[in-house]
SETILO-633783 format. One record per atom (N, C-alpha, C): residue number from 1; residue in one letter; z, y, x. Coordinates in Angstrom, 2 decimals, decimal comma. Atoms other than C-alpha are relative to their C-alpha. Layout:
N
PT n res pz py px
PT NUM A Z Y X
...
END
This chain:
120
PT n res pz py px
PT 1 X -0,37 -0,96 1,02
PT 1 X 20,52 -12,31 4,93
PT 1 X 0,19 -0,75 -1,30
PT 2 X -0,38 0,50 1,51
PT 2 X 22,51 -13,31 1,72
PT 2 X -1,08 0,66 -1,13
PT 3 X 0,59 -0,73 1,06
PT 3 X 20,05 -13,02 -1,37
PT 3 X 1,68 0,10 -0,94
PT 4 X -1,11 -0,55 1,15
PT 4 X 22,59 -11,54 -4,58
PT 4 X -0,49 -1,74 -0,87
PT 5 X 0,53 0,85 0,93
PT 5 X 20,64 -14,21 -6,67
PT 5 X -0,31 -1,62 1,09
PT 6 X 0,30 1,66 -1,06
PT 6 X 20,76 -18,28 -4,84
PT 6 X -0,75 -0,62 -0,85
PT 7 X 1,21 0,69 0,55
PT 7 X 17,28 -18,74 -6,24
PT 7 X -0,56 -0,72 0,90
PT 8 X 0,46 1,09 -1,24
PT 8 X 16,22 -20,30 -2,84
PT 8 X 0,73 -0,77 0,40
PT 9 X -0,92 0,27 -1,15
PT 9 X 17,74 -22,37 -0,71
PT 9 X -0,14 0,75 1,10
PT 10 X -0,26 -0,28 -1,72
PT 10 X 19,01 -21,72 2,63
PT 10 X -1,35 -0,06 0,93
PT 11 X 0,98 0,28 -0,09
PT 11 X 15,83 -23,51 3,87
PT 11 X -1,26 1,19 -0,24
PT 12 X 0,73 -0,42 0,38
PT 12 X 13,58 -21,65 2,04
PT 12 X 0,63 1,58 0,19
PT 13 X -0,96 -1,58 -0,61
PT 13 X 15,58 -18,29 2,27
PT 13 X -0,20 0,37 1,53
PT 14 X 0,58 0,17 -1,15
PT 14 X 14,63 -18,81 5,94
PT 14 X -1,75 0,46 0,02
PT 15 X 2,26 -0,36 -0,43
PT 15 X 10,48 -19,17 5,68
PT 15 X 0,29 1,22 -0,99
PT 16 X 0,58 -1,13 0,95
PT 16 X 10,60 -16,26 2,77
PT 16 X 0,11 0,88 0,88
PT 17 X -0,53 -0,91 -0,95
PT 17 X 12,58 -14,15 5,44
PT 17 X -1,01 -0,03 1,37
PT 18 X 1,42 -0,07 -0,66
PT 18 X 9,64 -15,24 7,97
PT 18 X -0,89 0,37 -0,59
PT 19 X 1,27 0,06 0,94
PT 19 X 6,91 -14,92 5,64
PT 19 X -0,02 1,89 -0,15
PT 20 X -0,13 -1,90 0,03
PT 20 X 8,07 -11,12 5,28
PT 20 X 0,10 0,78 1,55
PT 21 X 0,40 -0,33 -1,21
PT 21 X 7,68 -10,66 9,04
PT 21 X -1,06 -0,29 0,65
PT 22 X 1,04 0,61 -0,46
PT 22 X 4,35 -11,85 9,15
PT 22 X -0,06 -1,11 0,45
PT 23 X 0,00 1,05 -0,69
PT 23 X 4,68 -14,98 10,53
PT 23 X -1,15 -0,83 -0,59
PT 24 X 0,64 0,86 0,90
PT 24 X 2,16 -17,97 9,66
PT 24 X 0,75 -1,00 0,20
PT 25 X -0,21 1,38 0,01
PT 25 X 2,47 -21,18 8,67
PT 25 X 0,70 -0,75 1,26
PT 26 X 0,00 0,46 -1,71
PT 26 X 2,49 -22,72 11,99
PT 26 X 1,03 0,41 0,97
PT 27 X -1,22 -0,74 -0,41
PT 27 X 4,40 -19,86 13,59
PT 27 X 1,54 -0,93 -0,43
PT 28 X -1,06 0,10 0,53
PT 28 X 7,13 -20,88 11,09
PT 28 X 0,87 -1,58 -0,06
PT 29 X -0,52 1,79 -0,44
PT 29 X 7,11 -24,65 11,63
PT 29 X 0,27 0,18 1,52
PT 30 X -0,72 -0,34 -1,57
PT 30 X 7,68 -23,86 15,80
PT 30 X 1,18 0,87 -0,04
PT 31 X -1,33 -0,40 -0,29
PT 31 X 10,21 -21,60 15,18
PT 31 X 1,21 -0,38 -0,42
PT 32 X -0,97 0,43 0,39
PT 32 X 12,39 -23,71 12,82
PT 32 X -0,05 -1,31 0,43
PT 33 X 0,19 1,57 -0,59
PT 33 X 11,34 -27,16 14,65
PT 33 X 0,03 -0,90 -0,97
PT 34 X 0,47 0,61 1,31
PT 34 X 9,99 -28,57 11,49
PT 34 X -1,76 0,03 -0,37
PT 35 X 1,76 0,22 0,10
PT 35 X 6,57 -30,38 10,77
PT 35 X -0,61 1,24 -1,04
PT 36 X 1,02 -1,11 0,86
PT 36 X 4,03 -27,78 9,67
PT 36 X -0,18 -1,05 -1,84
PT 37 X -0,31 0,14 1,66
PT 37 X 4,21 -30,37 6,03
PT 37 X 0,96 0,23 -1,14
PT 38 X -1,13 0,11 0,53
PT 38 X 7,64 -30,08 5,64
PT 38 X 0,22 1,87 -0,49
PT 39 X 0,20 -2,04 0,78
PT 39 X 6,78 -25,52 5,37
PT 39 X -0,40 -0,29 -1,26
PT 40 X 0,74 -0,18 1,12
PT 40 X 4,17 -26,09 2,88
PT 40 X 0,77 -0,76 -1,21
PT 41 X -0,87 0,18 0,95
PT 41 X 6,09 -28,30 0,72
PT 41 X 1,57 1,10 -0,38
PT 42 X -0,80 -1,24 0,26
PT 42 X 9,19 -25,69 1,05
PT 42 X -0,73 1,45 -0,58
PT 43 X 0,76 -1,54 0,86
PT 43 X 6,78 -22,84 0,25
PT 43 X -0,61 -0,12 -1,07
PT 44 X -0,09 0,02 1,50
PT 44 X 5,71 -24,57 -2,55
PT 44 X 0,81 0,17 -1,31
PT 45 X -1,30 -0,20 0,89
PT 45 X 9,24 -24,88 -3,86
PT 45 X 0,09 1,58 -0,15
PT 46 X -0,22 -1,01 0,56
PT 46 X 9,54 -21,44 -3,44
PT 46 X -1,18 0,48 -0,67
PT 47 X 1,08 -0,69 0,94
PT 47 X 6,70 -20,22 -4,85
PT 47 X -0,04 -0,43 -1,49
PT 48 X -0,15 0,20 1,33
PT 48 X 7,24 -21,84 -7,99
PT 48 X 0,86 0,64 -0,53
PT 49 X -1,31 -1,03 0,86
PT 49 X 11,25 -20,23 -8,20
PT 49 X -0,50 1,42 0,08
PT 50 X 0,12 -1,11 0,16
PT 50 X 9,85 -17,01 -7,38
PT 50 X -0,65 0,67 -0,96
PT 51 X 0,83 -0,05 1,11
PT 51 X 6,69 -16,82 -9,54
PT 51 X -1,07 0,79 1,33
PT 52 X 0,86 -0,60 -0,56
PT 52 X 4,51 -16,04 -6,55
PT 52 X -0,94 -0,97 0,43
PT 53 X 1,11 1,30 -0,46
PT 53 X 1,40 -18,27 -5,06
PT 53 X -0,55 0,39 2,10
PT 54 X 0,16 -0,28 -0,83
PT 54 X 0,96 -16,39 -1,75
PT 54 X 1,03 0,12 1,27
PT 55 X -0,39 0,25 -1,02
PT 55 X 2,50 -16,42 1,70
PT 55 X 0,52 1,46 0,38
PT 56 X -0,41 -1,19 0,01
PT 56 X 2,49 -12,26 1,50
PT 56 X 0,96 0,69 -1,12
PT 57 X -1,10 -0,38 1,67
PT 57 X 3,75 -12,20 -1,99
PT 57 X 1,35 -0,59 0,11
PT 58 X -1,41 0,56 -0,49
PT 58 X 6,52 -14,33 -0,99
PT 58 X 1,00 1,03 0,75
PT 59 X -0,66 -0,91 -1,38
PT 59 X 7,55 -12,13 2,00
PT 59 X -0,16 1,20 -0,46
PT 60 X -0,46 -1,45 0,62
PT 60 X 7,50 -9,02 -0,44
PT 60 X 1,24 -0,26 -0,77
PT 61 X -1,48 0,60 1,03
PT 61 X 9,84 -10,66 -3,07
PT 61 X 0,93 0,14 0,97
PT 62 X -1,45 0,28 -0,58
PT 62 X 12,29 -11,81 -0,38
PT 62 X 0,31 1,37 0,53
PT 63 X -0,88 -1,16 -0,98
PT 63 X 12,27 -8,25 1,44
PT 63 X 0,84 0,89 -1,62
PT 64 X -0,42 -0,66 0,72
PT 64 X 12,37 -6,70 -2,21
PT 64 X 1,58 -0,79 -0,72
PT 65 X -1,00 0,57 0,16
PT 65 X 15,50 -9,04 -3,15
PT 65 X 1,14 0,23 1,17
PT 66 X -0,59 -0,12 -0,76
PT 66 X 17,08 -8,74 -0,09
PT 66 X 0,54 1,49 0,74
PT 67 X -0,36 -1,45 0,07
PT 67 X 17,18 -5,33 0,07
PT 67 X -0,06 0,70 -0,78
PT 68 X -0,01 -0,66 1,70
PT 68 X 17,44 -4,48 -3,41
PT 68 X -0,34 1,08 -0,36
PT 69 X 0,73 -0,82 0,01
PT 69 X 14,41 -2,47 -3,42
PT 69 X -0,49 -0,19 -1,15
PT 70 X 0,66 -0,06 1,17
PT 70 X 13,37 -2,85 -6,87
PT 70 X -1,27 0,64 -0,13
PT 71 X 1,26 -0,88 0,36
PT 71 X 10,04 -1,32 -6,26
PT 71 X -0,80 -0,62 -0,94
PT 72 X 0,46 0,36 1,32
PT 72 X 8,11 -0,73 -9,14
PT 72 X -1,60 -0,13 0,82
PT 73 X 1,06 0,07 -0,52
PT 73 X 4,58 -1,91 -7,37
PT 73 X -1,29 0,69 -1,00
PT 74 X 1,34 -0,32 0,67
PT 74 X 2,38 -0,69 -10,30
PT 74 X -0,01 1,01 -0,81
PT 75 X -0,04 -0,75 -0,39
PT 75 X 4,09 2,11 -10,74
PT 75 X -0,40 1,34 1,34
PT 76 X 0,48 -0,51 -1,09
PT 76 X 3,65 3,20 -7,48
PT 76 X -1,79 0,11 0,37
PT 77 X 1,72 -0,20 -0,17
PT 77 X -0,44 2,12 -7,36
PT 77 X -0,13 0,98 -0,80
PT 78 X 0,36 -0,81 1,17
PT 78 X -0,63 4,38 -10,63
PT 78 X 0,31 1,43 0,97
PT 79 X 0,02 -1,38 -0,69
PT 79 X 0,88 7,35 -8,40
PT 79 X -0,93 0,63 1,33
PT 80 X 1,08 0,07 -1,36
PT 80 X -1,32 6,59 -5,27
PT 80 X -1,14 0,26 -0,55
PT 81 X 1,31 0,19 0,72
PT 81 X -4,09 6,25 -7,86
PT 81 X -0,46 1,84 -0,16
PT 82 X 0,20 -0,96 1,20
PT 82 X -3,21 9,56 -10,13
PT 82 X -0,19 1,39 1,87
PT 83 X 0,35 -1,23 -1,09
PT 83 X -2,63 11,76 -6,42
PT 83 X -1,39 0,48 0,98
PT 84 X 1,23 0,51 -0,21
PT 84 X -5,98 10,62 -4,99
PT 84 X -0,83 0,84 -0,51
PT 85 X 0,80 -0,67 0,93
PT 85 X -7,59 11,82 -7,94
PT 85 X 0,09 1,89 0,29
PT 86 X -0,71 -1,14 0,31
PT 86 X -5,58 15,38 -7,85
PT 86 X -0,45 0,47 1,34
PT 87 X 0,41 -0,44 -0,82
PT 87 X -6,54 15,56 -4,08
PT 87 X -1,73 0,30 0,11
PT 88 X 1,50 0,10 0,47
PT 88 X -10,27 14,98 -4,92
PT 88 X -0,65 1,18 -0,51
PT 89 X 0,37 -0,78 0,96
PT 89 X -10,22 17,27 -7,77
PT 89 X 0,26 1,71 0,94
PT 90 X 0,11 -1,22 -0,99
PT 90 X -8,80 20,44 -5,06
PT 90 X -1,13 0,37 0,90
PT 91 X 1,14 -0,01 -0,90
PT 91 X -11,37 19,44 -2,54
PT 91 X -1,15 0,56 -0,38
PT 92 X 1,46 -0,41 0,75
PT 92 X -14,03 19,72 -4,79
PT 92 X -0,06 1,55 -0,47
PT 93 X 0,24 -1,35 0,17
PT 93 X -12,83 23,22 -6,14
PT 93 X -0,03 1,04 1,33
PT 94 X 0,33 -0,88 -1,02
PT 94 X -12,42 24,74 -2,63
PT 94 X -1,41 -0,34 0,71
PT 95 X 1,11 0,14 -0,07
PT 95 X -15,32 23,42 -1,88
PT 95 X -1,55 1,07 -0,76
PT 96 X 0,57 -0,33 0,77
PT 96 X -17,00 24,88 -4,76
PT 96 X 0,04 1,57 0,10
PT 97 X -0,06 -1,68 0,01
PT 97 X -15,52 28,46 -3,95
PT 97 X -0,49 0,34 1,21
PT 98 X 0,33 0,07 -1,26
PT 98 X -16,17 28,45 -0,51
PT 98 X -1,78 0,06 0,00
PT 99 X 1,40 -0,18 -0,48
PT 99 X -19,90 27,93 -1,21
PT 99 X -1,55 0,53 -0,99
PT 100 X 0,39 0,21 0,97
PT 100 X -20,58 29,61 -4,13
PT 100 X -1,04 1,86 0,66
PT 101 X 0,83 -0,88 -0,10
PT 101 X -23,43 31,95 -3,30
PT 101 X 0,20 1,25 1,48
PT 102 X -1,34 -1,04 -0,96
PT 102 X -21,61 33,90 0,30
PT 102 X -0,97 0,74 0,40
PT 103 X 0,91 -1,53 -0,08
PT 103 X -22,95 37,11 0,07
PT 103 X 0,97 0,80 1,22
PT 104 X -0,99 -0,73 -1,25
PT 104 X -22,10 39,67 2,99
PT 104 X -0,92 1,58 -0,34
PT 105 X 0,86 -1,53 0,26
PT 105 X -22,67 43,57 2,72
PT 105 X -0,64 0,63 0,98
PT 106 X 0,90 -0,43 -1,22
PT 106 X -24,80 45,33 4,87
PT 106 X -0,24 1,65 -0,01
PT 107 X -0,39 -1,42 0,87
PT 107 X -24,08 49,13 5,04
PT 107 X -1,09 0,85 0,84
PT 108 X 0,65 -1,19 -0,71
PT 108 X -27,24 51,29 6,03
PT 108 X 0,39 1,40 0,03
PT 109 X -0,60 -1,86 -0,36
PT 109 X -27,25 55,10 6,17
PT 109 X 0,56 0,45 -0,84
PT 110 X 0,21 -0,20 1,30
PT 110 X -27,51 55,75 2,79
PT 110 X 0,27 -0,67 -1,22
PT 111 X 0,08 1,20 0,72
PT 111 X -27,43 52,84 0,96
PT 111 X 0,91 -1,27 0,58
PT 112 X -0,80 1,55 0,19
PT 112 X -25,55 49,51 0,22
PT 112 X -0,94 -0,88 -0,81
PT 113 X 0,66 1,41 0,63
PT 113 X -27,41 46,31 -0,35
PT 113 X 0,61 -1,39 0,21
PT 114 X -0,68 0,74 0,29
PT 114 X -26,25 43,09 -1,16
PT 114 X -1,21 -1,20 0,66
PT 115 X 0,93 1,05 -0,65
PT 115 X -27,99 39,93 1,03
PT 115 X 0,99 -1,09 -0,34
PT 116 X -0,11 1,00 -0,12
PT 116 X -27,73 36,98 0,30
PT 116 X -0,15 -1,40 1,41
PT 117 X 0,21 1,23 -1,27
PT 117 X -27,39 33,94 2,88
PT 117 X -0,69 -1,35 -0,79
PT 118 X 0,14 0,99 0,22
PT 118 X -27,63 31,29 1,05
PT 118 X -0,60 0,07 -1,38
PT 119 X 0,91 -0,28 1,78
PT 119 X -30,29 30,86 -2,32
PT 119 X 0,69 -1,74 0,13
PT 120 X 0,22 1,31 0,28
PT 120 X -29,88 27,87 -3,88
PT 120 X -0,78 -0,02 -1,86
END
């Protein structure tokens, strides 16, 4: 897959494109028939053009470049974060109604009285 931007090489445009399919190290030296030193020096190169230090961070960049997903990553934690919260905050009120004293009526002959189940 053509990146828009020929910030990698070819080479390296290769392991990033592994690196975003999980692959390791190792993996990635057997499948391109290249010494496992000759990766790490290439993944160093890239990791410097990209601005990443990891082997996963790599293989997000290249999918987000390559499929010109611009995701906003910290955007997105902030919405995972803020819905979380918002699911929390429901739980807790049905929760709260659900167990707020559950009275049941009880209809003798004459009379209506009010029992309680639950004291707290």
């Amino acid at each position: 897959m053509e990146l828009k931007a020929n910030l990698l090489t070819k080479r390296e445009n290769q392991i990033a494109g592994l690196a975003a399919c999980g692959l390791a190290k190792k993996e990635m030296a057997d499948r391109l028939g290249t010494a496992y030193g000759t990766i790490n020096v290439q993944l160093d190169n890239a990791y410097k053009k990209t601005g990443t230090s990891k082997l996963n961070e790599l293989g997000s960049w290249w999918l987000n470049r390559a499929f010109a997903l611009n995701i906003d990553f910290k955007q997105l934690q902030k919405s995972i974060i803020a819905l979380s919260f918002l699911a929390l905050i429901s739980l807790q009120i049905t929760i709260d109604q659900n167990s707020q004293y559950a009275k049941r009526v009880r209809i003798r002959r004459y009379r209506i009285e009010e029992v309680s189940e639950y004291e707290f």
